[in-house]
N, C-alpha and C positions, 0 to 999 in steps of 0.2 A: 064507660070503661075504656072506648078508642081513644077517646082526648088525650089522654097523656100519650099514647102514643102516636099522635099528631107533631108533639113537641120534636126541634131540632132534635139529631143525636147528642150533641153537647152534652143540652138541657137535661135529657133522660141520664145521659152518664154520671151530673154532677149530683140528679138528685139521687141516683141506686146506690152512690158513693159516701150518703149521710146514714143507709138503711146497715143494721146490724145482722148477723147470716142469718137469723131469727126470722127478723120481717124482710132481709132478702126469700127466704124460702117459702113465706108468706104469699107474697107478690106472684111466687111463679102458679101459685092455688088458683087467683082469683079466676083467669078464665085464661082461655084457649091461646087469645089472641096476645095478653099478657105472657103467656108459659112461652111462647115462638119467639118473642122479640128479647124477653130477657135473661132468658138462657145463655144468650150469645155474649151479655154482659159476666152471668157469672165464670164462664168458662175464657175469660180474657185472659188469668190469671191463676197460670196451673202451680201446683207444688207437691210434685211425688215422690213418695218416698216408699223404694220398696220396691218390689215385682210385685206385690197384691195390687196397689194401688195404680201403680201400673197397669197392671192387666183391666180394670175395671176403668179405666180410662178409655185406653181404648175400646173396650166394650162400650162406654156412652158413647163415644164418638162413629161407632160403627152403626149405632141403635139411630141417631141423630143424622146420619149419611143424607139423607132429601134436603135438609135444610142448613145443609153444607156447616155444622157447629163449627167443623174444625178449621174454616177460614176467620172466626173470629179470636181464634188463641195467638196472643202476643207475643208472652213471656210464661217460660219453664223454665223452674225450677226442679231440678230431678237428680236423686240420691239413689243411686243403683250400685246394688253387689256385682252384679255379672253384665261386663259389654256386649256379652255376645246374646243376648235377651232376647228372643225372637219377636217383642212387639216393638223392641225401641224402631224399627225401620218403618213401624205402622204410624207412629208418629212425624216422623217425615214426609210419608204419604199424606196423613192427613191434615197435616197442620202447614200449610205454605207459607204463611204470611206471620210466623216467628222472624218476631225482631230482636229478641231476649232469650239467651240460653244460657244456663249453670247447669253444669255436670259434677257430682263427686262421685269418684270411682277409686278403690284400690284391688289392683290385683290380688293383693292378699287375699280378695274376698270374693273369687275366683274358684265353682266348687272343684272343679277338673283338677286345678294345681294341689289342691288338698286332698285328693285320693291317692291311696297306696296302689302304686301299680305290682306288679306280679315280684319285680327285681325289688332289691333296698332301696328305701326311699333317699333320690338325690335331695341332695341341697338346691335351695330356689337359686344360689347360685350357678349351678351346676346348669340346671333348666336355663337361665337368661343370660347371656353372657355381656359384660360390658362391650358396647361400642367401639372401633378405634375412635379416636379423635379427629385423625383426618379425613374430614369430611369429604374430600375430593378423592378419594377411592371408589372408583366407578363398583365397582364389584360390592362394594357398603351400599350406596345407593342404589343396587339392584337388587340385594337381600338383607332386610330390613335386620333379620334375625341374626345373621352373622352366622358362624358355627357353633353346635350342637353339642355338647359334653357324648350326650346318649347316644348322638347320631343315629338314629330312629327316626322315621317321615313323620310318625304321628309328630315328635316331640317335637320336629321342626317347626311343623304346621302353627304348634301350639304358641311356641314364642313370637312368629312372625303375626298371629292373628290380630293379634290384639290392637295394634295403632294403626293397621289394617281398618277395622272391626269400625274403629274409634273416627277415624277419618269418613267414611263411607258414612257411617250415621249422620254426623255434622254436615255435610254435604249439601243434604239436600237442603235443607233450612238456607236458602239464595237470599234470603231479604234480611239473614242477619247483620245486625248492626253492634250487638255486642255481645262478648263470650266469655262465660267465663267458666273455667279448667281445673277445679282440684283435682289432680289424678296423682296416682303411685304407680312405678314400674318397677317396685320390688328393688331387688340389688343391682338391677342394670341402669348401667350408666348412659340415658338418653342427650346422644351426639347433634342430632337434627331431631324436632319435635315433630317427626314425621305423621302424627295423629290430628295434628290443625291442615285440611285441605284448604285448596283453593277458595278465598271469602271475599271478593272485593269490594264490597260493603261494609264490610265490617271496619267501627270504626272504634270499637274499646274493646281490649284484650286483657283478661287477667287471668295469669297462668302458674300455675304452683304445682310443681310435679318432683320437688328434691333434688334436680339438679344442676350440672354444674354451667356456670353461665358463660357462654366463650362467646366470641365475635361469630362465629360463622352459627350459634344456636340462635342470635338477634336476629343474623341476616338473613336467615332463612325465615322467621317472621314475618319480616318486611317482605321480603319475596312474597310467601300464602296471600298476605293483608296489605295491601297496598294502600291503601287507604286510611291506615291508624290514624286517630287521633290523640289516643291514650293507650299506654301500654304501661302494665305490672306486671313484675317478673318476682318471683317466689324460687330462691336456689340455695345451695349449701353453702359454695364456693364462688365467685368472679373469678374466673382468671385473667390472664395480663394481655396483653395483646403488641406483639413483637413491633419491633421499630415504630411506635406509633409517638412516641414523646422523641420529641425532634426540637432545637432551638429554634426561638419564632424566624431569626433569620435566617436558618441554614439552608443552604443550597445543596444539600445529600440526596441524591438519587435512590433515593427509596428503592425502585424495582430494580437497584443492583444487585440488594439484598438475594444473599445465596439459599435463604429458607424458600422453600415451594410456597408458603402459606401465610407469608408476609404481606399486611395489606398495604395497599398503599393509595394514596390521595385519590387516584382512577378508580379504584375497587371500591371505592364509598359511596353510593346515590346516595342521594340527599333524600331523607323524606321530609317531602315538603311540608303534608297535611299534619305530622303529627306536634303537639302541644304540649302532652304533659307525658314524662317517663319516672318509674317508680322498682327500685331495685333494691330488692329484702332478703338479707340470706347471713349465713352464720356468721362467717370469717372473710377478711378482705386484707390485706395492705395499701400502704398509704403509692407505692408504683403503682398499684393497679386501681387505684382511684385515678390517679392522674392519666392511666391510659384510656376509662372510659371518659373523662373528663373531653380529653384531647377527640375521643370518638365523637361523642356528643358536640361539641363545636363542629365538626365535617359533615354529619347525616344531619344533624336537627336543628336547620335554621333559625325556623319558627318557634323552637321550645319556647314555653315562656314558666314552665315549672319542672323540678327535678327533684328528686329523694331518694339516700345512700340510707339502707335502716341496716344496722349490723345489728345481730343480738351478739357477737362473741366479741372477745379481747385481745388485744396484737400483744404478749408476753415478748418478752428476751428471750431468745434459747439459752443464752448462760444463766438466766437468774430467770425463773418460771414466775418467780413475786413479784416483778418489776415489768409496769406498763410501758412499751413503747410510745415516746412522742415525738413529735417530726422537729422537735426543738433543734437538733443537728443537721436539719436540712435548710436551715435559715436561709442560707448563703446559697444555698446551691442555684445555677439558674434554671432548671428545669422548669422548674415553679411558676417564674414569672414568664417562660415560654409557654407553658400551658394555661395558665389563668387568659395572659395577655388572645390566647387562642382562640379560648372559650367566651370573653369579651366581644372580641370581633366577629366571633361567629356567629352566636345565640345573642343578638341586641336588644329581643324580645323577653329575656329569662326575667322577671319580677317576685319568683317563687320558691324557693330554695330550702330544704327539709333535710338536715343534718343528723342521724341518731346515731350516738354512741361514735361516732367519728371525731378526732383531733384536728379539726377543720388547721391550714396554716393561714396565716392573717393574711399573709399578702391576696387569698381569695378573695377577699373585700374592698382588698385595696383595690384590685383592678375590676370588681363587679357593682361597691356599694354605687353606682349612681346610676342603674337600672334594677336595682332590687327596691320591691315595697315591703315583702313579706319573710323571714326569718325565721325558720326552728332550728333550734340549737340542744340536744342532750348532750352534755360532754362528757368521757368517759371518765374521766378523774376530775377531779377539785381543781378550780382552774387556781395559778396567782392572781393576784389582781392586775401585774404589768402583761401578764397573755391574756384577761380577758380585758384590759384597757387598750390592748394592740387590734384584737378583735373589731372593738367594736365602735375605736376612735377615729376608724378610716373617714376620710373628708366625705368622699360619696357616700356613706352609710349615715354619716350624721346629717345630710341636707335630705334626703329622699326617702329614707325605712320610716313607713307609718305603721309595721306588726310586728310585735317581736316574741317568738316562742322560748321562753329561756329554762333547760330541765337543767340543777346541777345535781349530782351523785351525791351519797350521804357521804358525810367526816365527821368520825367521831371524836371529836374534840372541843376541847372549851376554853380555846385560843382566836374564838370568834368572834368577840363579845362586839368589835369594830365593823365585822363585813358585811351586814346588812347594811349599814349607811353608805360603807364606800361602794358598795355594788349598785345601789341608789345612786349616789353621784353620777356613775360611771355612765348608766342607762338613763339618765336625766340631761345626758349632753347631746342626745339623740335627738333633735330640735323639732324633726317633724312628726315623733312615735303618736300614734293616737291611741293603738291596741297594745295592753301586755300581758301576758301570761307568761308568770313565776312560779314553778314549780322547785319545791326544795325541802326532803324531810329534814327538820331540823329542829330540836328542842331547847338546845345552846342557846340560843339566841332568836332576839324577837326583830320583827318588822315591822316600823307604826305607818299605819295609814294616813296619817297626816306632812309624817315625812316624806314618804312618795309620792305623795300627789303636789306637794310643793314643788317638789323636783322635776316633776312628771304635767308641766302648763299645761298642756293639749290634748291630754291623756282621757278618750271617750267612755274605752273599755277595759276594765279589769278583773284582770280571771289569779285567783291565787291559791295552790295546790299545796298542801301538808306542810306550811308555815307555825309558826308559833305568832302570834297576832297581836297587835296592840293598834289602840287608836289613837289617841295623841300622847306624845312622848310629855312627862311631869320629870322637871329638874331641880334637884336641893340644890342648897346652898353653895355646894362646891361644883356643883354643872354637871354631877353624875344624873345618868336615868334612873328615873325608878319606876316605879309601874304607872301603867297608862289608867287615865282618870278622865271623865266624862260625869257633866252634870245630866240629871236628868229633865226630861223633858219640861218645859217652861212656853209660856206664851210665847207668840212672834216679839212684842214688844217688851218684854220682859229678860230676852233671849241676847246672850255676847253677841256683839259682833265674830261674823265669821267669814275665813277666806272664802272668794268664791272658787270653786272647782267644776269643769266644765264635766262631769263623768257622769257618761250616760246609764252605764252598765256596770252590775259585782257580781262576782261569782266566788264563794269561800266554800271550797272543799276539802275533805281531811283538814282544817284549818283549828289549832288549837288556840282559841283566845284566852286574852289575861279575866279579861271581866267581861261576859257576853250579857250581860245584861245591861251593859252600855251599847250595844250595837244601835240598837234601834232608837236611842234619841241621838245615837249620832250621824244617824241616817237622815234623820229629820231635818239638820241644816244643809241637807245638799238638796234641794229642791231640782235641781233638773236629774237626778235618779229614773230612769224609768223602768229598768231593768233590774232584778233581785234574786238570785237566785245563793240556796245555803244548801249544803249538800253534806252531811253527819259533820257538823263544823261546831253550830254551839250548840251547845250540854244543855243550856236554858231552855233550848226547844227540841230537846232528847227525851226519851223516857227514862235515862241516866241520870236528869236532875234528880239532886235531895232536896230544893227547894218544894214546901206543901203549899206555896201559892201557885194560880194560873200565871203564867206566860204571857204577856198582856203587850201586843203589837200597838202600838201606836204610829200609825201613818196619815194623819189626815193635810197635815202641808205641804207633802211631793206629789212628787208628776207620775208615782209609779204604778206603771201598768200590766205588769206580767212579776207576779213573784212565786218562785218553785222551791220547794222545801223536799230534800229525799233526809229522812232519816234511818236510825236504825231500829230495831224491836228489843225488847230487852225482855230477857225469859220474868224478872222482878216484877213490871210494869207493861206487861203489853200493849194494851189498848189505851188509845190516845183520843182525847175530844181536840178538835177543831171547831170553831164558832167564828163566824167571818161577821163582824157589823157592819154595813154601808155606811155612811154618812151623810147627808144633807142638808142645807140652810137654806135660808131665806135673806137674810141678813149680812149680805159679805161685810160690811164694814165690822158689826159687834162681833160675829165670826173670828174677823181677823183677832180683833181685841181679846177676844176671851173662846178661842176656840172650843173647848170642852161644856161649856155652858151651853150654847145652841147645837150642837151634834143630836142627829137623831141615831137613836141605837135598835132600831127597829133590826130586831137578828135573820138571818139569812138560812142557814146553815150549818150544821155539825156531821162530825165523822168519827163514830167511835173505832177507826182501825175495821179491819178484814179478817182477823184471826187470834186466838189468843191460846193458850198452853190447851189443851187436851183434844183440838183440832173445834172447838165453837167457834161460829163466827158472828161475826156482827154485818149490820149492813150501814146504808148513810139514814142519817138523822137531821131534821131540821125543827127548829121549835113552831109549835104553830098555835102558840100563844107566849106572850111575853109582857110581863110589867117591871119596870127596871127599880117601882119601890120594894115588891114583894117578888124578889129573883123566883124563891122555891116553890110559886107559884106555875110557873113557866110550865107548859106540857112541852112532852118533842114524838114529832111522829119520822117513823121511817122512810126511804123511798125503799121501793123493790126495784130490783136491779131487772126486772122485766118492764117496768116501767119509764118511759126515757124522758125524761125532766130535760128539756130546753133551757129552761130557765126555771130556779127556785124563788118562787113567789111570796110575798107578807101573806101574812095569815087571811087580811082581808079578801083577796081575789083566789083564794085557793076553791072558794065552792064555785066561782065562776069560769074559773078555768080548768078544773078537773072534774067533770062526769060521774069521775068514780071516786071520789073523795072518801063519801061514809064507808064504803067498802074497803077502802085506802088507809081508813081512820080503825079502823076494828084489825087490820090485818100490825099495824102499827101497834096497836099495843097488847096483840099477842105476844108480836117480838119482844118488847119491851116485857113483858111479865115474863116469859121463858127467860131472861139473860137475869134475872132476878132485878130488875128495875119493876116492880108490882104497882104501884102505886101510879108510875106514867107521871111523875115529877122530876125536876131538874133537881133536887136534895138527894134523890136516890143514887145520883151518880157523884155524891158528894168520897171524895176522897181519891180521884180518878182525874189526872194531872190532864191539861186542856190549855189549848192557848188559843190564845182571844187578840181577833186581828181586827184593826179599826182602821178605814181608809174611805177614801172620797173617790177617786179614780183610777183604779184597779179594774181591771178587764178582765183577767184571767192567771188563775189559782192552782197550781199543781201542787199534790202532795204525793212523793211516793209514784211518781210517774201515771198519776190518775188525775186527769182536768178535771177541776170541779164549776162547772158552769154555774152562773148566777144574771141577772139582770142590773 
């Protein structure tokens, strides 16, 4: 029983890490000395939600006090209604060696703020008043709370408490290294995030509390955490930040500026440590981009990533229907004083995440030859001269190996050209290896064979709510018509085909013309190794009308990982899966006539998890099979109490399972209750199933569940 706990810590870690809560809780039964050592494994990793489960936490941790439990808790996660909780401080006390904290908290959910007191109930506004903004008001920074509508000690007490409350807890946890803060403060408007104390370890912050994001709420940040590595911020608004866009030449004396509260070059430390910044919030303008832009050049040497997510729209105030684009600031120099800034500053930036923003080109111009990585959502339908301005910069085209490209839907059918020239455009991108194209569109299709033509060097391909085709077929007058694919054919028997170096596909929301060409046109790209289809073809939907099986043929690529999420269909719920391996002896006749020596010795099935009336099924494997007399075939179940390593041929099943007869009788109960009686492959005849055939395939997800095999 001590031997395993003779093994390193590591070793014990890696194996508790393969055990399910099941036979984790198992483990802790077997004896005394088992129950002491791995207790300290399960409580590595807290997640509370609640004041019940809270409380009953620290009751285990108070029951476990001798054998110090709460020096082995890492990382909490903890969803609490009320800050002011009387055990969260027992947590602090007991747990020193958190290096992982997440807090959600809303005030709203605050019971004190929701009782009637004696007078008419105030507004929460009334209760918490906003902030000023200037932060350098000694008298702000001495009372957190501001003044009082009610002007009442109680009610004082009660708004100052809270980031009070909020600080003091976080506190104690000295060996955090990362935090992270959903919090709500109601309708008040938080000036200084005075609720993060002093953390000098801490080196990842992410922080989402509603609001507004000013230079002096970063710097105060940076002040607490000195040490960031990584910082997200979660706000309503950016604001602008006064004199800070300045010509790269100019000689203006900044701290002439007559605002109190103007920064200037001096008032910037630089954080040296931090790496990547991350800033998500409603509404922005395209000045107050360029004023954190310019910010970001002075504090973050080292950045080597950045990301503006806006979810809102910069409208006209004259015309509400009409998107502002910086198309009018072409000319201006600010631009290339700012880019040229953010260049010299950040030499390190390689990683640049754009949403919903009208990026201006000349950012490329002066960044494409230390950028590798690109995401772009754009908030309108680009031209093709703004996105060839984009993306033809010199530097972009020698150096971007990734490219994230999201375009907005247009409803029109004036498109029938811009998948190909959008093609061109990103095909002149010489060193792209990675691309994800994201684009509902139904207008118009995208053939896989024209972009990979266009696309030499291209590893990976990710492609999002397209309309799909695989190789483009031209009549007589050079129009498209629909994509056409023979089906699958011996190696020698087989056209000639380009070679294409693409390692990886990902087709999600993907509407194809003909999916039941996918898969022999997968077939000629033998260095494939990656597969993955995501509700994309109907052929391996429970949507088909097709009443044949689904029949995967993969036995001539390299691919080792294929994942498949579909959807359920109230029609058809339950889906068979059947995985055959393959194997030869013979590679020469193989090559010749592949389908002739294939062994189809079956693996594996999965009738689905659930179907209409809440019955469920479990997994299924045949554990007899003859491929002259199919309806021969029996299948037995696995139980989901039972952990299959690997699914076995029917031969080694009595040698490797103990419990087989008892495995065997419990199998076709299930099978007789689901109305399969008989325990034949006929009985599940009319019940739509796809049938996957491959040689070197490693691993199988359907539906976000691995299905492990040998």
């Amino acid at each position: 029983m001590n031997t395993l706990l003779h093994l390193p810590p590591e070793i014990i870690e890696l194996i508790l890490s393969f055990l399910s809560g099941k036979d984790y809780c198992t483990s802790l039964c077997v004896c005394s000395s088992w129950y002491n050592e791995f207790i300290h494994y399960l409580y590595k990793n807290l997640t509370i939600r609640g004041e019940g489960q809270l409380e009953q936490v620290c009751r285990n941790l108070l029951h476990h006090a001798p054998v110090y439990l709460g020096n082995s808790v890492r990382t909490i996660n903890l969803r609490i209604e009320s800050i002011s909780n009387r055990h969260l401080s027992q947590l602090g006390a007991w747990c020193p060696n958190v290096e992982s904290l997440s807090l959600r908290w809303s005030i709203w959910h605050e019971s004190e703020l929701q009782q009637s007191p004696q007078q008419p109930q105030p507004r929460l506004g009334d209760l918490i008043d906003d902030d000023d903004d200037n932060e350098d008001n000694d008298n702000e920074n001495d009372n957190i709370g501001g003044d009082i509508a009610l002007g009442s000690q109680q009610d004082i007490k009660r708004k100052e408490k809270y980031p009070v409350i909020m600080a003091s807890f976080i506190g104690p946890f000295m060996k955090l290294n990362r935090l992270t803060l959903d919090v709500s403060f109601g309708k008040r408007k938080v000036g200084l995030p005075k609720f993060i104390p002093f953390l000098p370890r801490l080196t990842s912050l992410t922080l989402a509390n509603g609001t507004h994001l000013s230079l002096a709420y970063i710097e105060y940040i940076h002040k607490m955490c000195p040490s960031l590595q990584h910082l997200s911020l979660q706000g309503t608004f950016i604001g602008s930040i006064p004199n800070m866009i300045i010509p790269a030449d100019s000689t203006a004396d900044l701290e002439s500026s007559s605002s109190p509260t103007a920064p200037t070059t001096l008032d910037i430390i630089p954080a040296m440590h931090l790496l990547t910044v991350e800033m998500e919030f409603v509404i922005g303008s395209y000045e107050k981009y360029l004023d954190w832009l310019s910010y970001f050049a002075l504090k973050y040497p080292n950045m080597v990533s950045f990301e503006f997510r806006q979810h809102g729209m910069i409208f006209s105030p004259t015309d509400p229907s009409t998107l502002i684009v910086p198309v009018q600031y072409n000319d201006d120099p600010k631009y290339d004083a700012v880019f040229t800034r953010l260049a010299n500053g950040c030499r390190q930036l390689s990683d640049v995440h754009l949403y919903n923003i009208h990026i201006h080109p000349g950012f490329f111009d002066k960044m494409g030859p230390t950028l590798d990585h690109v995401s772009m959502h754009l908030p309108v339908f680009p031209t093709m001269p703004y996105l060839s301005s984009l993306l033809h910069q010199q530097g972009l085209r020698q150096h971007l190996t990734s490219l994230d490209l999201s375009l907005p839907v247009k409803n029109t059918t004036s498109l029938q050209s811009f998948p190909d020239n959008i093609i061109s455009v990103i095909g002149q991108l010489d060193q792209l290896k990675s691309l994800t194209l994201r684009w509902k569109s139904e207008q118009t299709c995208l053939h896989l064979d024209t972009l990979l033509q266009h696309l030499a060097h291209l590893k990976q391909l990710t492609l999002i709510g397209l309309k799909l085709g695989l190789q483009e077929r031209l009549d007589d007058n050079g129009s498209s018509t629909e994509t056409t694919m023979q089906q699958h054919t011996p190696a020698e028997e087989a056209p000639q085909q380009p070679y294409y170096p693409l390692q990886s596909l990902t087709l999600r929301d993907v509407k194809m013309i003909d999916p039941h060409h996918l898969f022999p046109w997968i077939n000629y790209h033998i260095n494939l190794s990656h597969l993955a289809l995501a509700q994309s073809c109907r052929s391996l939907s429970s949507l088909d009308n097709e009443p044949v099986p689904c029949v995967i043929w993969l036995p001539d690529t390299k691919l080792k990982t294929f994942t498949v999420t579909e959807r359920r269909h109230h029609r058809n719920p339950i889906r068979l899966y059947m995985l055959h391996q393959t194997a030869t002896t013979d590679q020469q006749r193989q090559a010749n006539n592949p389908r002739m020596f294939d062994d189809y010795r079956p693996r594996f099935t999965d009738l689905g998890t659930q179907i209409d009336g809440g019955a469920k099924h479990g997994w299924y494997f045949m554990i007899y099979y003859d491929h002259e007399t199919v309806s021969s075939s029996r299948l037995a179940a696995l139980s989901s109490d039972q952990h299959f390593e690997w699914v076995v041929p029917y031969h080694n099943v009595k040698d490797m399972c103990p419990w087989y007869p008892e495995f065997c009788d419990t199998a076709y109960d299930v099978l007789k209750d689901q109305g399969l009686g008989k325990n034949m492959v006929d009985d599940i005849d009319g019940i739509e199933y796809m049938h996957i055939v491959c040689r070197s395939i490693r691993c199988l997800k359907v539906n976000d569940q691995r299905l492990p095999f040998a």
